[in-house]
KEKE-3310 file (N, C-alpha, C; in steps of 0.2 Angstrom, whole numbers, plus 5000, padded with zeros to 4 digits):
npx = (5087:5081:5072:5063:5047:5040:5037:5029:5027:5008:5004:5007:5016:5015:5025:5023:5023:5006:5000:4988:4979:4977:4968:4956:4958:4965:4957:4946:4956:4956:4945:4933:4918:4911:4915:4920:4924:4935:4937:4943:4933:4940:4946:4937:4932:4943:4942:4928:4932:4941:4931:4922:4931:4932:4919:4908:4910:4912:4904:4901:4907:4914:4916:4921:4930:4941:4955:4964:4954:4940:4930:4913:4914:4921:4910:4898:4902:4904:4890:4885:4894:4890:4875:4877:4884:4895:4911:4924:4937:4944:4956:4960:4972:4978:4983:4974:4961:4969:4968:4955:4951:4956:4952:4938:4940:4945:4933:4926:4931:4933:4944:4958:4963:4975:4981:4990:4991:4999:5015:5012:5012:5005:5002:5009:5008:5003:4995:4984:4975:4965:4952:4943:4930:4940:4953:4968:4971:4979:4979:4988:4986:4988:4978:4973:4984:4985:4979:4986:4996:4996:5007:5010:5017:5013:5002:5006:5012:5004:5004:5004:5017:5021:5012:5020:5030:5028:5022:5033:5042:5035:5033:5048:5049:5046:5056:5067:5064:5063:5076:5083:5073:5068:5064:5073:5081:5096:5091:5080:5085:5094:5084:5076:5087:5090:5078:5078:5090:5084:5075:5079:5088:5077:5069:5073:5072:5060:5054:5062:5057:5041:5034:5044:5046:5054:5059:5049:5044:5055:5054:5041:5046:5052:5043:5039:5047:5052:5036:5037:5045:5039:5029:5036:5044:5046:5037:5041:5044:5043:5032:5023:5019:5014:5003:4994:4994:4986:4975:4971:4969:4967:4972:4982:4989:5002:5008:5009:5020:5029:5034:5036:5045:5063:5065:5060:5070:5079:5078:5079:5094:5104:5104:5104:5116:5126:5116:5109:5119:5121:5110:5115:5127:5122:5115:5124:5129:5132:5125:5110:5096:5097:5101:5090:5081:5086:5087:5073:5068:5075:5067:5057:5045:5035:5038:5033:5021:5013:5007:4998:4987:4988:4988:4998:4995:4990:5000:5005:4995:4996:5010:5006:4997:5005:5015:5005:5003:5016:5030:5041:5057:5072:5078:5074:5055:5050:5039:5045:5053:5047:5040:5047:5054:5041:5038:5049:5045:5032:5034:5042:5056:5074:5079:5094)
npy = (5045:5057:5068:5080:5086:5075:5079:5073:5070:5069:5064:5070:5071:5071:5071:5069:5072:5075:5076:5072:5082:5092:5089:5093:5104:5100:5090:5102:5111:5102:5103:5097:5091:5081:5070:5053:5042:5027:5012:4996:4984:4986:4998:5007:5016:5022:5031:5034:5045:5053:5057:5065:5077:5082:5086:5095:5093:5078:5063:5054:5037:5020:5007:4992:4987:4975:4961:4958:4965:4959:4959:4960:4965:4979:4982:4984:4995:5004:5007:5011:5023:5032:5032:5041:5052:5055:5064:5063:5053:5046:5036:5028:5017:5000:4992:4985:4994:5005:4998:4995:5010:5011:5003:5008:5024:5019:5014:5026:5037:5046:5059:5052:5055:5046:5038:5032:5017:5008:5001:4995:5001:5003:5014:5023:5017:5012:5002:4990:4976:4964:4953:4938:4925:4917:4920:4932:4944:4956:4976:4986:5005:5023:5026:5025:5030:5036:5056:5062:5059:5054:5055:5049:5048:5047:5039:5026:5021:5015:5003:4987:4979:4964:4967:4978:4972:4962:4971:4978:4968:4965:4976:4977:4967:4974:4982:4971:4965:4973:4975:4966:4966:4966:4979:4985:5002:5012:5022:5016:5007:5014:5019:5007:5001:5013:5012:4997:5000:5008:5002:4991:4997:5000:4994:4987:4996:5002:4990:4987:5001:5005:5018:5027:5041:5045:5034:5026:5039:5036:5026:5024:5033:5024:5015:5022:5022:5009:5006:5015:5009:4998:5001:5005:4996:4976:4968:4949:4932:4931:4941:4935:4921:4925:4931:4920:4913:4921:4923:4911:4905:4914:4920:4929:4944:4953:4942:4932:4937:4941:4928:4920:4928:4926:4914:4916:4924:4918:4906:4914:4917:4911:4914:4928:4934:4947:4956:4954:4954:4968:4966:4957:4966:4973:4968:4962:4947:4933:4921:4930:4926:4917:4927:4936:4929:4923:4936:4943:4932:4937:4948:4942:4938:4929:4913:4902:4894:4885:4890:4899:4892:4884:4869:4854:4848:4855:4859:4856:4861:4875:4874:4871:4880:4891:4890:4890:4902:4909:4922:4935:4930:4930:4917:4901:4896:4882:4867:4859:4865:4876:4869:4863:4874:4879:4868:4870:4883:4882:4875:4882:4879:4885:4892:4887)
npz = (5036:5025:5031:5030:5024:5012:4994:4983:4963:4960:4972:4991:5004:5021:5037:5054:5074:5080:5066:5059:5066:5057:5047:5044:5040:5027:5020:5016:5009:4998:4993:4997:5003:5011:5018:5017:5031:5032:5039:5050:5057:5070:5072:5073:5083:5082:5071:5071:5079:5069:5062:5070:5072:5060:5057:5052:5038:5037:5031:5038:5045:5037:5043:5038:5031:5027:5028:5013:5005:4999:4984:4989:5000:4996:4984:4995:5003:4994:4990:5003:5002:4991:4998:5009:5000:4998:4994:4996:5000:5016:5025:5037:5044:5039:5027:5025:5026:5018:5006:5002:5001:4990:4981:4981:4975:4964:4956:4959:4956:4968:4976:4990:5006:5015:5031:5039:5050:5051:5043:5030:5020:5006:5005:4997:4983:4968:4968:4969:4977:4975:4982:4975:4976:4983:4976:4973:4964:4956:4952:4942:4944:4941:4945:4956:4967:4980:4986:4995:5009:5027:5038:5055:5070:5080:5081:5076:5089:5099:5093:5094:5099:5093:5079:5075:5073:5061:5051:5047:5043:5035:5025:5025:5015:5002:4996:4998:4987:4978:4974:4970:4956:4938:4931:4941:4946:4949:4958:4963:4969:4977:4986:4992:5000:5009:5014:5021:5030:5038:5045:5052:5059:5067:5072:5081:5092:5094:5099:5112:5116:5114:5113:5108:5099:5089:5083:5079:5069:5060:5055:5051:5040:5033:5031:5020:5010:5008:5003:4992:4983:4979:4973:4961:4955:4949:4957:4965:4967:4980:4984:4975:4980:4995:4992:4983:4996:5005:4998:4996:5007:5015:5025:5037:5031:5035:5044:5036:5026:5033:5037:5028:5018:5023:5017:5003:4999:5002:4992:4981:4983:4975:4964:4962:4970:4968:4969:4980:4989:4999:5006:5014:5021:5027:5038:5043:5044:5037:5023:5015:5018:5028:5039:5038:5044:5058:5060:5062:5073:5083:5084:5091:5081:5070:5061:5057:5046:5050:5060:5059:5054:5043:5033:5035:5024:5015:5009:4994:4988:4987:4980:4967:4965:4964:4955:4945:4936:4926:4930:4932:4939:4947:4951:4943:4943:4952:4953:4963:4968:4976:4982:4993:4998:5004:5015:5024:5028:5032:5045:5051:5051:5048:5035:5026)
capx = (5083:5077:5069:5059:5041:5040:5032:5031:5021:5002:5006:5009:5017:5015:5025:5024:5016:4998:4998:4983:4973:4978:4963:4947:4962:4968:4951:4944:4959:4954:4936:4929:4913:4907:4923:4921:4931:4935:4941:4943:4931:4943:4947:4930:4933:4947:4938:4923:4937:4943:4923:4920:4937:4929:4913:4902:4913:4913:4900:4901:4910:4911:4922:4920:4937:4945:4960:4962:4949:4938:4925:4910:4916:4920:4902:4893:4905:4902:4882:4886:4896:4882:4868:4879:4884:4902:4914:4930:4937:4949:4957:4962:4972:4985:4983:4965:4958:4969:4965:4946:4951:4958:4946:4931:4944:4944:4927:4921:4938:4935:4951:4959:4968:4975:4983:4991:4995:5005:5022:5013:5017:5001:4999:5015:5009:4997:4993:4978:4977:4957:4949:4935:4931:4948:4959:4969:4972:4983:4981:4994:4984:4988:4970:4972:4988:4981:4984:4988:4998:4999:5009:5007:5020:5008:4994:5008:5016:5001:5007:5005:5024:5021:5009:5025:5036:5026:5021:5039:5045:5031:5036:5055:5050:5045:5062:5071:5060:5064:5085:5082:5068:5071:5065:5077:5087:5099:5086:5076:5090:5097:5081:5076:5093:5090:5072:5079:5092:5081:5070:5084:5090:5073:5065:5074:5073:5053:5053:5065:5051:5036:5034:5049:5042:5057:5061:5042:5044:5061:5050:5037:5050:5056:5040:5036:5052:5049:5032:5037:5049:5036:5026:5040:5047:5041:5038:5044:5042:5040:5024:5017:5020:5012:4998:4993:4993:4983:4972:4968:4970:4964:4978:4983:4995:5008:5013:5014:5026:5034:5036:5040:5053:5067:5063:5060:5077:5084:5078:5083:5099:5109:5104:5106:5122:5128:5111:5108:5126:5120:5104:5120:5130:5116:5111:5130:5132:5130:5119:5104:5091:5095:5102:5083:5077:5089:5083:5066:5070:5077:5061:5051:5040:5030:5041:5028:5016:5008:5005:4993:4982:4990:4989:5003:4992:4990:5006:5005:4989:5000:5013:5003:4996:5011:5018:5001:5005:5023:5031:5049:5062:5079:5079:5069:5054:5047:5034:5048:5059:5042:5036:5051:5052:5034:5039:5052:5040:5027:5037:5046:5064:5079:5084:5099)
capy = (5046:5063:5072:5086:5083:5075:5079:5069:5070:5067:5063:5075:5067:5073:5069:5074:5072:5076:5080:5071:5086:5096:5082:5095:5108:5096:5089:5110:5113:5097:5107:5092:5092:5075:5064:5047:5041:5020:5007:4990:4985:4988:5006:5010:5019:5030:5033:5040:5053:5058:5061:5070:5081:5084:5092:5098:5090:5071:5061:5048:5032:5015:5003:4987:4986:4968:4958:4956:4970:4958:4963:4958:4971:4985:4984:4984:5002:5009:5008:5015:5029:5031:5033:5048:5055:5058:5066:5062:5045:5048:5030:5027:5012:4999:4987:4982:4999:5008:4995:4997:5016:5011:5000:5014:5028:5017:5014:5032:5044:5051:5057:5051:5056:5043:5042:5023:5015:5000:4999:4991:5003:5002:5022:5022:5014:5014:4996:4988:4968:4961:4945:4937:4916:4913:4923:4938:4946:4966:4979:4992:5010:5028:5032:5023:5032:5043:5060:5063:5055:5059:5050:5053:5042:5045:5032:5022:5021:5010:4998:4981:4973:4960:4969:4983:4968:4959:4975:4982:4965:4965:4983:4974:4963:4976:4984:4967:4959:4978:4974:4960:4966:4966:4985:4992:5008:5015:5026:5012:5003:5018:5020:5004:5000:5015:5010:4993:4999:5012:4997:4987:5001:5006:4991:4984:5002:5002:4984:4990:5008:5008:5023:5032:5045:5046:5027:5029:5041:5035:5016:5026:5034:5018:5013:5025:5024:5002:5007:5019:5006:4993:5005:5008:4991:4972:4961:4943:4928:4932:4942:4930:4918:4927:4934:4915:4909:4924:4925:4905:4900:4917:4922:4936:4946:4952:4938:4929:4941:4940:4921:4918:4932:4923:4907:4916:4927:4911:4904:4916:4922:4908:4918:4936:4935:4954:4962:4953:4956:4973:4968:4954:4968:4977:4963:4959:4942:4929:4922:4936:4920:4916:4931:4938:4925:4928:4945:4939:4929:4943:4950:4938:4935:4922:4909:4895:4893:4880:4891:4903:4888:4880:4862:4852:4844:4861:4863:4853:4864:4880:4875:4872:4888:4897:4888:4890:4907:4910:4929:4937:4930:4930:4910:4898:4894:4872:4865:4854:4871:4879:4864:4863:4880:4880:4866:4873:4888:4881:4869:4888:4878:4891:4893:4885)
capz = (5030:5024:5039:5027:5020:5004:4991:4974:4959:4960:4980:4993:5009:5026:5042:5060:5078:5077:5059:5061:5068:5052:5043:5042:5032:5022:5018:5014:5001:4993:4991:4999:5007:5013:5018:5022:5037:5032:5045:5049:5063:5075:5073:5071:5088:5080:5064:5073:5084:5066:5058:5076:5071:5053:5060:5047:5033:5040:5028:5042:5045:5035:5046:5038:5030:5030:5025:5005:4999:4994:4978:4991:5003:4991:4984:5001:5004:4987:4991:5009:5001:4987:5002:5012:4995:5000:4989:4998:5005:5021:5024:5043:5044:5037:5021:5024:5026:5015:4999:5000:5000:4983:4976:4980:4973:4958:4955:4960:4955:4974:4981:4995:5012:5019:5040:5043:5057:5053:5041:5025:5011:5001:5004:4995:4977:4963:4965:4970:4977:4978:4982:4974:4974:4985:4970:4974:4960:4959:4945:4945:4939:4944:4947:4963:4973:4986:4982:5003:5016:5032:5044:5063:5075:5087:5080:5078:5096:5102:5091:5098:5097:5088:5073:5072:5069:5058:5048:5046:5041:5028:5023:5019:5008:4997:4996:4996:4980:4972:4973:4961:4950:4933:4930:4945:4942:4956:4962:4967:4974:4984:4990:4996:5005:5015:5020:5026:5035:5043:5047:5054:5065:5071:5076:5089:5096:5094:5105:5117:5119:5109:5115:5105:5093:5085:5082:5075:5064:5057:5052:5045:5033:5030:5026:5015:5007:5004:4998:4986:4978:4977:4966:4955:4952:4947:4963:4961:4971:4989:4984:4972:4984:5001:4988:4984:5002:5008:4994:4996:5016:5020:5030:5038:5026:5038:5045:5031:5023:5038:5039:5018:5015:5023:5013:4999:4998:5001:4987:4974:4985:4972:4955:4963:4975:4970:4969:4988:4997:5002:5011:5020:5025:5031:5043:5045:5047:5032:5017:5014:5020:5035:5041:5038:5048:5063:5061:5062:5079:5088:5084:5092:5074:5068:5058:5055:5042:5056:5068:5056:5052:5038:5039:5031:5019:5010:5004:4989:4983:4989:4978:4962:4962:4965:4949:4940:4933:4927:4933:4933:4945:4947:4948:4937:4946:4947:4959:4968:4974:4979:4990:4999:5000:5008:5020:5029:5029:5038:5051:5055:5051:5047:5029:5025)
cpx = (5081:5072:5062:5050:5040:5034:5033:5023:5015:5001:5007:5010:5018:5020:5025:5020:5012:4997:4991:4978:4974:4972:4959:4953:4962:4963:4946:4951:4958:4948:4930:4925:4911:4915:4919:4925:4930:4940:4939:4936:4933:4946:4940:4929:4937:4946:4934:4926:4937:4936:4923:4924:4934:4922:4907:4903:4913:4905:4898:4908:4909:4918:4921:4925:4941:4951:4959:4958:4946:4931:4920:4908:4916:4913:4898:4896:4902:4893:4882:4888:4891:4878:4871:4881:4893:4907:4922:4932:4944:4949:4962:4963:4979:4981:4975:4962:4959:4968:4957:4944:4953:4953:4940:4935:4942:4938:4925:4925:4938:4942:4952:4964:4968:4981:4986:4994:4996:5012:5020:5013:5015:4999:5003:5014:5003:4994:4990:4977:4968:4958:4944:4937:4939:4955:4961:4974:4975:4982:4986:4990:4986:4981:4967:4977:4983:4983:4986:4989:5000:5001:5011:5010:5017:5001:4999:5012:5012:5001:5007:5013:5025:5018:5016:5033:5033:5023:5027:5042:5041:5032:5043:5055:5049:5052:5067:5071:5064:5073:5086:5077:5072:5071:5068:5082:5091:5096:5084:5081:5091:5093:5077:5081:5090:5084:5074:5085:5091:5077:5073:5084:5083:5070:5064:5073:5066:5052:5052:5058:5049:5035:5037:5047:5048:5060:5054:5042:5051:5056:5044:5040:5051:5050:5038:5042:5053:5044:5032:5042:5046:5030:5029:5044:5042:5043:5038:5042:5040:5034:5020:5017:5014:5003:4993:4992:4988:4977:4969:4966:4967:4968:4981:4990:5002:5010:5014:5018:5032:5038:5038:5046:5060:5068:5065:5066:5082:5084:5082:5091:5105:5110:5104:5111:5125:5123:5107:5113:5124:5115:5110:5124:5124:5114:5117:5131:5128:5127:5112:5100:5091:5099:5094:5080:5080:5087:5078:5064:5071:5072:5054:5045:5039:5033:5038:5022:5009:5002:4999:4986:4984:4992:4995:5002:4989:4994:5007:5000:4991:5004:5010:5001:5000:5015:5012:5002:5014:5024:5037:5050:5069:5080:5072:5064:5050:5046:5039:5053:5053:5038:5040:5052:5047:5037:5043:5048:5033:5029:5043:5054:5067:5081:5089:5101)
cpy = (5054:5066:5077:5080:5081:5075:5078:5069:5065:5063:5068:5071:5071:5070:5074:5072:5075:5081:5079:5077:5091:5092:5088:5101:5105:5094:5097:5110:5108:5100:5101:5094:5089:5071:5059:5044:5032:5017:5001:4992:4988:4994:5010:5017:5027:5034:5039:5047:5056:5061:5065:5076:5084:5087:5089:5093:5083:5069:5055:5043:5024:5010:4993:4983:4979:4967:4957:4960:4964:4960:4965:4965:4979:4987:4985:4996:5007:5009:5014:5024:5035:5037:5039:5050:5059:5058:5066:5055:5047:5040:5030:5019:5008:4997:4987:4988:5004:5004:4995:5005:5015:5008:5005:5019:5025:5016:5023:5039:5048:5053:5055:5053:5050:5042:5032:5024:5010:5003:4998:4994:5005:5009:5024:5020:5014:5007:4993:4979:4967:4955:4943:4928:4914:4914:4929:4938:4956:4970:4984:4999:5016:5030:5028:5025:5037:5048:5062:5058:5057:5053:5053:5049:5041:5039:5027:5018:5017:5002:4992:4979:4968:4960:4972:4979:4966:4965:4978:4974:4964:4970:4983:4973:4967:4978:4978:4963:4968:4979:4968:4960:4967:4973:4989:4997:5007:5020:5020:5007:5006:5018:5012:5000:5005:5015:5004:4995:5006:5007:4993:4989:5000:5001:4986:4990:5002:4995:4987:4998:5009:5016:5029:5033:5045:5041:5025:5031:5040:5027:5020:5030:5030:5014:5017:5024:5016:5004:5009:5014:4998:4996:5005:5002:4984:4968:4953:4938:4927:4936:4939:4925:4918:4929:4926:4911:4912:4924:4915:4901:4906:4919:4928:4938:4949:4948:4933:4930:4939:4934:4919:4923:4930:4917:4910:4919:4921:4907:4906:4919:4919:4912:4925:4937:4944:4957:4961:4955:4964:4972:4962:4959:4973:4974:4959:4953:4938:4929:4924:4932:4919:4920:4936:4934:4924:4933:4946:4937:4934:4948:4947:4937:4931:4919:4903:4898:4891:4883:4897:4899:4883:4873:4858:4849:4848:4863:4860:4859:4871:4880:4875:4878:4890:4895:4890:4895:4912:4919:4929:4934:4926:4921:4905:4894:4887:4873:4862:4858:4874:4876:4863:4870:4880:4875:4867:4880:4888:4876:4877:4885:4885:4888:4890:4882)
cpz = (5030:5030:5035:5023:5014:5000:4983:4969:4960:4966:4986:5000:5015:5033:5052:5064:5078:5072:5056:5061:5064:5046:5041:5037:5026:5017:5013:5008:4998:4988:4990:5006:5012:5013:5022:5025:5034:5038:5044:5056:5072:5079:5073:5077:5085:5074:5067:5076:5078:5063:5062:5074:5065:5055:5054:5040:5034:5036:5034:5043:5041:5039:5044:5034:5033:5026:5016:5002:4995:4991:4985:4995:5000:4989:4988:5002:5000:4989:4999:5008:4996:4991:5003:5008:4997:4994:4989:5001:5010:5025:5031:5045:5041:5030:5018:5021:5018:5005:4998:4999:4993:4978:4976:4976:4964:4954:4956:4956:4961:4976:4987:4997:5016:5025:5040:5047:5057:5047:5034:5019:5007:5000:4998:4986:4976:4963:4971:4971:4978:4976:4978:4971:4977:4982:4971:4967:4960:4951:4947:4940:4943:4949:4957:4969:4976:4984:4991:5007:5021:5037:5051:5067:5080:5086:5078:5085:5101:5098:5092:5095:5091:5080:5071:5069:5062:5049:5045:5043:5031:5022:5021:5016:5003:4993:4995:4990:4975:4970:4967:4955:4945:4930:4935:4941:4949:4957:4967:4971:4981:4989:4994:5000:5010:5018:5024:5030:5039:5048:5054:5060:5070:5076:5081:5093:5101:5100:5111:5122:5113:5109:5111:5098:5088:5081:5077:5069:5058:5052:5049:5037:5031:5027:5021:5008:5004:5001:4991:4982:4976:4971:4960:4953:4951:4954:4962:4966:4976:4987:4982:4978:4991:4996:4987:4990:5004:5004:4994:5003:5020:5027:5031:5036:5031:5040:5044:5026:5027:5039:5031:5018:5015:5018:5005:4994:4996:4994:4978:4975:4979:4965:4958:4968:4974:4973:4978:4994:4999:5007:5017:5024:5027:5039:5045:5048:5041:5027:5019:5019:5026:5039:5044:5043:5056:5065:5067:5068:5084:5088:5089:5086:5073:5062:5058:5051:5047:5059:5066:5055:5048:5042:5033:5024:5015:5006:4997:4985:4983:4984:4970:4963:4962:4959:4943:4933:4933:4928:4933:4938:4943:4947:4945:4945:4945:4955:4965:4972:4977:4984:4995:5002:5008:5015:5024:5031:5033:5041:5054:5055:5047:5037:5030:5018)
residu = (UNK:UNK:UNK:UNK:UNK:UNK:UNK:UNK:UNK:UNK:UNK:UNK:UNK:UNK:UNK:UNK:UNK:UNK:UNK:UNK:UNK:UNK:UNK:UNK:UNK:UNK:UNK:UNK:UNK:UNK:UNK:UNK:UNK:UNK:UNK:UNK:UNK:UNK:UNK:UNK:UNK:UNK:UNK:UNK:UNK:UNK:UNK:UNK:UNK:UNK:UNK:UNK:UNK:UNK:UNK:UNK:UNK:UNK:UNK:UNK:UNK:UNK:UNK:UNK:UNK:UNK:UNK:UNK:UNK:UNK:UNK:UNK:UNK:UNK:UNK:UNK:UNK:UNK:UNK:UNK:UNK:UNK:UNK:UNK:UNK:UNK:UNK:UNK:UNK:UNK:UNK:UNK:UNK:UNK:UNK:UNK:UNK:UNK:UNK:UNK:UNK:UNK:UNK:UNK:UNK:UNK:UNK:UNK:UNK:UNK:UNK:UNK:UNK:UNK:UNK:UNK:UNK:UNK:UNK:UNK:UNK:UNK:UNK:UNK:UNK:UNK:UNK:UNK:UNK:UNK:UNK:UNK:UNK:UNK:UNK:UNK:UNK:UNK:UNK:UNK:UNK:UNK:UNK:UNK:UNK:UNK:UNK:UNK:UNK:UNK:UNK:UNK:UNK:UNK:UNK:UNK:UNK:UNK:UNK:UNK:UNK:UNK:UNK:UNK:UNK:UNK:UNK:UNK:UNK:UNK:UNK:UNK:UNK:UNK:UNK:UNK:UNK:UNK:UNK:UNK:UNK:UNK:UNK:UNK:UNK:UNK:UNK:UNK:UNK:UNK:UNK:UNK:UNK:UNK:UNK:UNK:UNK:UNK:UNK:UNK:UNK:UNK:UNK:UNK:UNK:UNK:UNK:UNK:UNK:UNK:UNK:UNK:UNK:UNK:UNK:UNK:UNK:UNK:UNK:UNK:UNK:UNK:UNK:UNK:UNK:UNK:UNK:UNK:UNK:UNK:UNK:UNK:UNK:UNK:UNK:UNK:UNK:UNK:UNK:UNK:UNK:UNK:UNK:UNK:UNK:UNK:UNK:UNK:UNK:UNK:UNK:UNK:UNK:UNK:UNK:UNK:UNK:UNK:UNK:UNK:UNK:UNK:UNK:UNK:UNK:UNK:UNK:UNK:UNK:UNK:UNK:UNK:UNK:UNK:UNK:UNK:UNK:UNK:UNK:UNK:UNK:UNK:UNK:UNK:UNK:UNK:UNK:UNK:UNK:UNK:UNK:UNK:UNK:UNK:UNK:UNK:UNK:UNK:UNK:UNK:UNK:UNK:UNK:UNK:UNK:UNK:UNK:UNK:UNK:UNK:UNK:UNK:UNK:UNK:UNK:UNK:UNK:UNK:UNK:UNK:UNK:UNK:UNK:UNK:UNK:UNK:UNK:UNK:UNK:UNK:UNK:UNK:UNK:UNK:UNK:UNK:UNK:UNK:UNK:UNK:UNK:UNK:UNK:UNK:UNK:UNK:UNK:UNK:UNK:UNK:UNK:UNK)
# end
């Protein structure tokens, strides 16, 4: 993939090891004053290292960032941001962090600079997912892209194994629902092919040695390069789908991208055969569905629904919603292909 830094409208994309500690510049030509550092619990650690690196311009830290951006969350932040009177949002993190980077952005117009350290893409697109009452719902608006991304292979290199899978598989789907949308061009095709077969390549590499900065920064191209074609096209069953289960059962969003995407390729592989045989020779060896899930396997990743929590006696209320509200996809969708679906989906059976 493209080696040089890109830079696209209303965006400006950074890559490189410790591009990170270019943060208090980057933050200064904004003609920000007050940056708030956001994180999940977890990174709160590394949040505080980058306010320490911002000095004088460091509003603080708000690390309370969770799964699904829900409203509940966001409101607590925005009073947080409010009280230290911060002018800038600086979004240290994957999905979680940098969506509550969106939701404050969008309530406030602050900009943001945001640093991931997983695969999921969301830096990458103008579109927004929150929670609220068990319902995740997404709007798609400019005033939420970030106008700065920086990616650092070195915050991803401590990676746990199985997040870098689960993240980077997450980070396909975006690119594989964008080969069958109904507003693709051959932009967004060419370009999500070469993020999945950047993916493909990189992330048995990544297994094999987390460590390899350059197997790193090639899967952060590739995520940026999924991302940005989730932005640009209409996402189709496997998001509504994972969006539904996460947004109802409260499930952690990677890996249940990671556990629906085969199922769900599989699904529509019958009504999209041309616009699929690329992601087959890519993954050279058979039908798109369970080729992904092979994949997936040789990943060691999470292939059951079960094994998240879902109990089998959910999947009937899993599949009514996911019929509730109708949405583009390449094959017509009915409750009775979406419950079998789910149940090979949660018993971790193989597509076929």
């Amino acid at each position: 993939m493209n080696a040089k830094d890109i830079t696209l409208k209303q965006q400006t994309v950074l890559h490189g090891a410790g591009i990170r500690h270019r943060l208090g510049d980057i933050v200064a030509d904004m003609g920000a004053r007050r940056a708030l550092v956001l994180s999940t619990p977890r990174q709160s650690g590394a949040a505080m290292d980058l306010a320490e690196r911002l000095g004088s311009r460091a509003a603080g830290v708000y690390s309370g960032a969770v799964m699904h951006t829900p409203r509940a969350v966001t409101d607590e932040a925005l009073e947080h941001l409010r009280a230290v009177r911060s002018d800038c949002l600086v979004a240290l993190g994957g999905g979680s962090t940098i969506g509550l980077s969106k939701a404050l952005s969008l309530r406030t117009g602050l900009p943001q600079v945001v640093i991931p350290t997983t695969y999921a893409g969301s830096e990458a697109t103008p579109i927004l997912g929150q929670t609220e009452n068990g319902v995740k719902t997404t709007l798609k608006d400019p005033a939420v892209l970030p106008q700065t991304v920086l990616y650092d292979p070195e915050l991803v290199a401590s990676l746990p194994a199985t997040l870098s899978v689960t993240s980077g598989l997450n980070a396909m789907a975006h690119a594989v629902e964008a080969l069958y949308a109904p507003d693709r061009t051959e932009a967004t095709t060419r370009q999500a092919l070469a993020g999945l077969r950047a993916f493909i390549a990189a992330m048995p590499r990544i297994l094999d040695n987390p460590k390899d900065l350059d197997a790193r920064e090639e899967s952060q191209r590739a995520a940026y390069a999924c991302g940005a074609v989730l932005g640009a096209t209409s996402m189709a069953l496997h998001h509504k789908l994972c969006h539904t289960l996460g947004g109802a059962f409260d499930l952690p969003h990677a890996e249940t991208h990671a556990i629906i995407l085969p199922h769900a390729v599989d699904y529509n592989a019958s009504a999209a055969p041309a616009l699929l045989a690329p992601l087959s020779d890519i993954l050279g060896e058979g039908a798109p569905g369970p080729a992904l899930w092979r994949f997936a396997k040789t990943l060691n990743a999470p292939r059951a629904l079960r094994d998240l929590g879902v109990r089998e006696d959910q999947l009937d209320r899993a599949a009514e919603l996911a019929v509730a509200r109708p949405y583009p996809n390449p094959r017509e969708i009915t409750r009775a292909g979406i419950r079998a679906l789910l149940q090979k989906a949660w018993s971790g059976e193989a597509p076929v």
